[in-house]
C-alpha positions in Angstrom: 0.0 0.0 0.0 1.2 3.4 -0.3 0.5 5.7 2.4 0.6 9.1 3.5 1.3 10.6 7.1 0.9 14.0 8.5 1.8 15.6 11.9 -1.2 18.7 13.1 -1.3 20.9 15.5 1.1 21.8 18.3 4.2 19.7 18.8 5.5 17.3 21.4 7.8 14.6 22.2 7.1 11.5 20.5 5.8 12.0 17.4 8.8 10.9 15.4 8.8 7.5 17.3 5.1 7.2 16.2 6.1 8.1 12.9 9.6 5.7 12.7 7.1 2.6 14.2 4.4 2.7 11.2 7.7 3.1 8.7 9.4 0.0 10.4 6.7 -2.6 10.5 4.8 -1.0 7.2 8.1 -1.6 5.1 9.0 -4.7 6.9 6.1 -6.6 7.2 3.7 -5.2 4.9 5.8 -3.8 1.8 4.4 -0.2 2.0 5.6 3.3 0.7 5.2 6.2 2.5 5.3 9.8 2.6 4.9 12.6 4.8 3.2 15.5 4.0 4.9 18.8 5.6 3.2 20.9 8.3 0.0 18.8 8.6 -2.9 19.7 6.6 -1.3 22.6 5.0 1.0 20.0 3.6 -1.7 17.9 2.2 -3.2 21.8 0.5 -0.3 22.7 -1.0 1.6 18.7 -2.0 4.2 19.1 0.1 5.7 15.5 0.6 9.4 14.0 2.4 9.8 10.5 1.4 9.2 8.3 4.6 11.9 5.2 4.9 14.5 2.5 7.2 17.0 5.5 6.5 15.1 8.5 6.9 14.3 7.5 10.2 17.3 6.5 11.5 17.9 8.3 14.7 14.2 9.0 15.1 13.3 7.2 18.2 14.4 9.6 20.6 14.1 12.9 19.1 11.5 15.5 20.2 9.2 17.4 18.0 8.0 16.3 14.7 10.6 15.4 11.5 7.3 16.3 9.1 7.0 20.0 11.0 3.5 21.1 11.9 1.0 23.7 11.6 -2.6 25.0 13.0 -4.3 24.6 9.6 -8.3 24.6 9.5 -9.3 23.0 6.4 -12.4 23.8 6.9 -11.7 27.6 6.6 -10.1 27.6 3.1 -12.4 28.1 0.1 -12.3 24.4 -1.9 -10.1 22.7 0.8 -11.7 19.4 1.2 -11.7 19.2 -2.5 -8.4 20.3 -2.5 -7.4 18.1 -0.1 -9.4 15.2 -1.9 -7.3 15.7 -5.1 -3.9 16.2 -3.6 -4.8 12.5 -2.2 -5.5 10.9 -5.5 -2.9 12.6 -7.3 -0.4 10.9 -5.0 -2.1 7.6 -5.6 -2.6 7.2 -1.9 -4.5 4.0 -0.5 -4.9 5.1 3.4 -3.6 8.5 5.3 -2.7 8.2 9.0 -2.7 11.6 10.5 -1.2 12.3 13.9 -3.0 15.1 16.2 -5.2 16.7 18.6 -9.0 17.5 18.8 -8.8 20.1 16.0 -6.5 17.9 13.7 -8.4 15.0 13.8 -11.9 17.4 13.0 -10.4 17.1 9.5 -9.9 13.4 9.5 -13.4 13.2 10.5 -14.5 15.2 7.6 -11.9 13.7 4.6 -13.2 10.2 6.3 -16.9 10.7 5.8 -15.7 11.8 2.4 -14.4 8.6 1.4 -10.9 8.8 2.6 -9.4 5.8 4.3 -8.0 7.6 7.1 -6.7 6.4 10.4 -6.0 8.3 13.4 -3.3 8.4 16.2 -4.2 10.5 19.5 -1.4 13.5 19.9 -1.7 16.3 22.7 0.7 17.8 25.3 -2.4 18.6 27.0 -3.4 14.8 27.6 -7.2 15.9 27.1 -8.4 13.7 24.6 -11.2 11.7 26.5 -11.0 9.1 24.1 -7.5 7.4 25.4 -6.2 7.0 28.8 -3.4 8.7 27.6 -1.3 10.6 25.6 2.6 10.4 24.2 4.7 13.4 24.9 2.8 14.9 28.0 4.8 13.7 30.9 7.2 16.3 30.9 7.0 18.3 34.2 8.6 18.1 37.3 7.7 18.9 40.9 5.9 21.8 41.3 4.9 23.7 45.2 2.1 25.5 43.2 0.4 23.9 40.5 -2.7 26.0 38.7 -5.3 24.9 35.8 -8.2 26.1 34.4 -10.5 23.8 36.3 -10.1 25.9 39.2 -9.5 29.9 39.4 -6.3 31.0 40.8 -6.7 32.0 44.6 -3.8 34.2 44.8 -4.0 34.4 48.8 -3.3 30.5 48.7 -0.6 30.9 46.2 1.2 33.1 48.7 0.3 31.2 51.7 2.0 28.3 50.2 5.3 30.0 49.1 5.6 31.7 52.4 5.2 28.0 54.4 7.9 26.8 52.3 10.0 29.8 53.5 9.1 29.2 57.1 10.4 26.1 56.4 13.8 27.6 55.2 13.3 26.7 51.5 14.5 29.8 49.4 13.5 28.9 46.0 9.4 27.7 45.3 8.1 26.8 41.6 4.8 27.5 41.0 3.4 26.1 37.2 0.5 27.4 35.8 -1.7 26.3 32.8 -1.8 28.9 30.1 -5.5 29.1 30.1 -5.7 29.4 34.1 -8.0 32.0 35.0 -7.7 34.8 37.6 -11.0 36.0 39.2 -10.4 39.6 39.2 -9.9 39.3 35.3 -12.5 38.4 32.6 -11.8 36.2 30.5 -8.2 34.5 30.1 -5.2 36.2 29.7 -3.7 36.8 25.2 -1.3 37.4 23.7 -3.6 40.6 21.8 -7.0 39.6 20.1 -5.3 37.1 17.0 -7.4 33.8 16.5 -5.9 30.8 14.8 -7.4 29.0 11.8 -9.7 27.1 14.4 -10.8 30.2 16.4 -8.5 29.3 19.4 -7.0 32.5 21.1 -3.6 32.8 21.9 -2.9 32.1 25.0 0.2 33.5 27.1 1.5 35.8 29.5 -0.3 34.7 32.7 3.0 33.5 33.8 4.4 37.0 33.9 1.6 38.0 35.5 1.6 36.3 38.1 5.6 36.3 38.9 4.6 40.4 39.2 1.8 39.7 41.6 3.9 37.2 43.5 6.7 39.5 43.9 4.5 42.4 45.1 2.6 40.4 48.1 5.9 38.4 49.0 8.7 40.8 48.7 10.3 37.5 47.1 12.3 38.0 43.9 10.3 36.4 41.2 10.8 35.2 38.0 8.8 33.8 34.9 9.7 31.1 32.3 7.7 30.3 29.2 8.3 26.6 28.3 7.1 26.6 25.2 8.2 24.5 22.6 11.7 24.1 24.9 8.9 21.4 26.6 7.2 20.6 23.3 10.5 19.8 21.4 12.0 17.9 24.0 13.3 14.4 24.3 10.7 11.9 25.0 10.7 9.4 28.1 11.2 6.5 27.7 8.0 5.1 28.5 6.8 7.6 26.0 9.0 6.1 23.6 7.5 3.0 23.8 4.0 4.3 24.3 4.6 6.3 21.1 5.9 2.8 19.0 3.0 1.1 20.2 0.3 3.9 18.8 2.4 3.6 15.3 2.6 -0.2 15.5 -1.5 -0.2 16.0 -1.8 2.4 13.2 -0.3 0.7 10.4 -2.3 -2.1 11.6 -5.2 -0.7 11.6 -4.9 0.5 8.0 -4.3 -3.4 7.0 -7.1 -4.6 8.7 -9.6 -1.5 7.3 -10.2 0.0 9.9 -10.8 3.2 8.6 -12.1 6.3 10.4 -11.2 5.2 13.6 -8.3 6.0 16.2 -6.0 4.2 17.8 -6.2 4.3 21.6 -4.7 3.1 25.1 -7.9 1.5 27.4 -6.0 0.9 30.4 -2.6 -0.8 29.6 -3.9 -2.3 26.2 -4.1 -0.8 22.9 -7.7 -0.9 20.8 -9.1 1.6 19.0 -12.5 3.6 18.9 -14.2 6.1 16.3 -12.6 9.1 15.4 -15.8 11.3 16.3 -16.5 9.5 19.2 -12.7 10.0 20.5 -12.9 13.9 20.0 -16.2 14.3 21.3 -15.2 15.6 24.7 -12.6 17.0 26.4 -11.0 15.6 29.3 -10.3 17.9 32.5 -8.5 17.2 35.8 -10.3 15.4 37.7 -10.7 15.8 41.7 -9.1 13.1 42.8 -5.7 14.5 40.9 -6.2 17.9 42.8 -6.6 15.9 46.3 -2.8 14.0 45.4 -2.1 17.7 45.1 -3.5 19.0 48.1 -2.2 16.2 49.7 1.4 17.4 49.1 1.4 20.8 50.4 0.6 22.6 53.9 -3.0 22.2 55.3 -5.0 25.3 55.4 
């Protein structure tokens, strides 16, 4: 068979072992040719291959980010995409496309699968908040945190401080405090942009509440305070190694998949086993952090 891949959305460690595992077992047990189409769907626009082989992934396993590059590209906002899409597909004499993503990603496969593409889908979010799978590669990248804030829960800025200052008591000088870029602070509507700028999927651009809140910290604490903005510094990074592996099993199960027609459908981790589900089904929600993470959480710092 010859098959295409593609890599959408935002980056993260893993991908290229996802990518290396379907090359492997497709050339080597199956006979395939692939390619890669560059910067996900805007690759797949515009027929913008790589060739996919044993050689060009040599090396692959443990690298971080993605060697087909990615983009936020909405198909669904570009005049005569689909049918753009459609023919770029044909034109390259493809039999199945298995494309690599989050929520927004996979909306497409959805869409280019109801049209009659045989397209198979493998779960990808730093985020982890695809309800579909237990989890996701790449996300496991964090270390220990004294503060830790998300969106489930507004920022309570008097607790923030009460818990660096207990650590001082305590004669620690240093505290690290991680917050989600789409926390929310009370006192401000909304969430925190960088200006008003949507992306192709009407996402805003989240950033800055980190600096925002090394400011506040600073002011109520007297403590010198400083911000970082992981970025892609955390999205290209080196996978784990249990990532690795969790990553070469998702590609092992895609290229599967396509063998056995299972088209339109993702592949997902159900507790330590690998199966797969619908693609609209896997989307369909978003997962949040649930209380019984916030009580480990609680659990680990200073009582009220």
């Amino acid at each position: 068979m010859r098959i295409g891949m593609l890599t959408g959305g935002g980056d993260c460690p893993g991908l290229n072992a996802v990518i290396r595992a379907v090359v492997h077992k497709g050339v080597q047990h199956y006979g395939d040719e692939f390619i890669g189409f560059m910067e996900g769907w805007r690759g797949v626009l515009d027929d913008r291959t790589m060739p996919l082989s044993m050689s060009t992934m040599s090396g692959m396993l443990h690298r971080g980010g993605t060697v087909l590059r990615s983009s936020r590209t909405n198909v669904k906002k570009i005049p005569g995409g689909f049918e753009r899409c459609l023919k770029v597909i044909q034109d390259e004499k493809l039999d199945a496309l298995i494309a690599m993503g989050g929520d927004d990603t996979q909306s497409i496969s959805v869409e280019l699968a109801e049209r009659g593409v045989n397209v198979v889908s493998v779960p990808k979010t730093i985020d982890n908040d695809l309800s579909g799978t237990d989890a996701c590669f790449g996300f496991d990248t964090a270390g220990g945190a004294d503060v830790i804030l998300t969106p489930e829960k507004p920022i309570d800025m008097d607790d923030v401080v009460r818990l660096l200052r207990a650590r001082w008591e305590c004669g620690k000088r240093f505290g690290i405090v991680v917050v989600a870029e789409g926390a929310k602070i009370p006192e401000i509507e909304g969430q925190i942009t960088v200006g008003d700028k949507l992306d192709s999927f009407g996402h805003a651009r989240l950033s800055g509440i980190g600096q925002f809140l090394a400011e506040e910290i600073e002011k109520r604490t007297g403590y010198e305070t400083r911000s970082v903005n992981l970025g892609h510094t955390q999205r290209g990074g080196t996978p784990t190694a249990y990532h690795r592996m969790l990553a070469t099993r998702y590609g092992i199960a895609a290229i599967d998949m396509v063998h056995e027609g299972k088209f339109g459908r993702m592949a997902v981790l159900k507790g330590t086993k690998i199966c797969d589900i619908s693609i609209a089904d896997a989307i369909a929600q978003t997962r949040t952090v649930g209380e019984d993470i916030f009580a480990v959480i609680r659990g680990l710092q200073p009582a009220k």
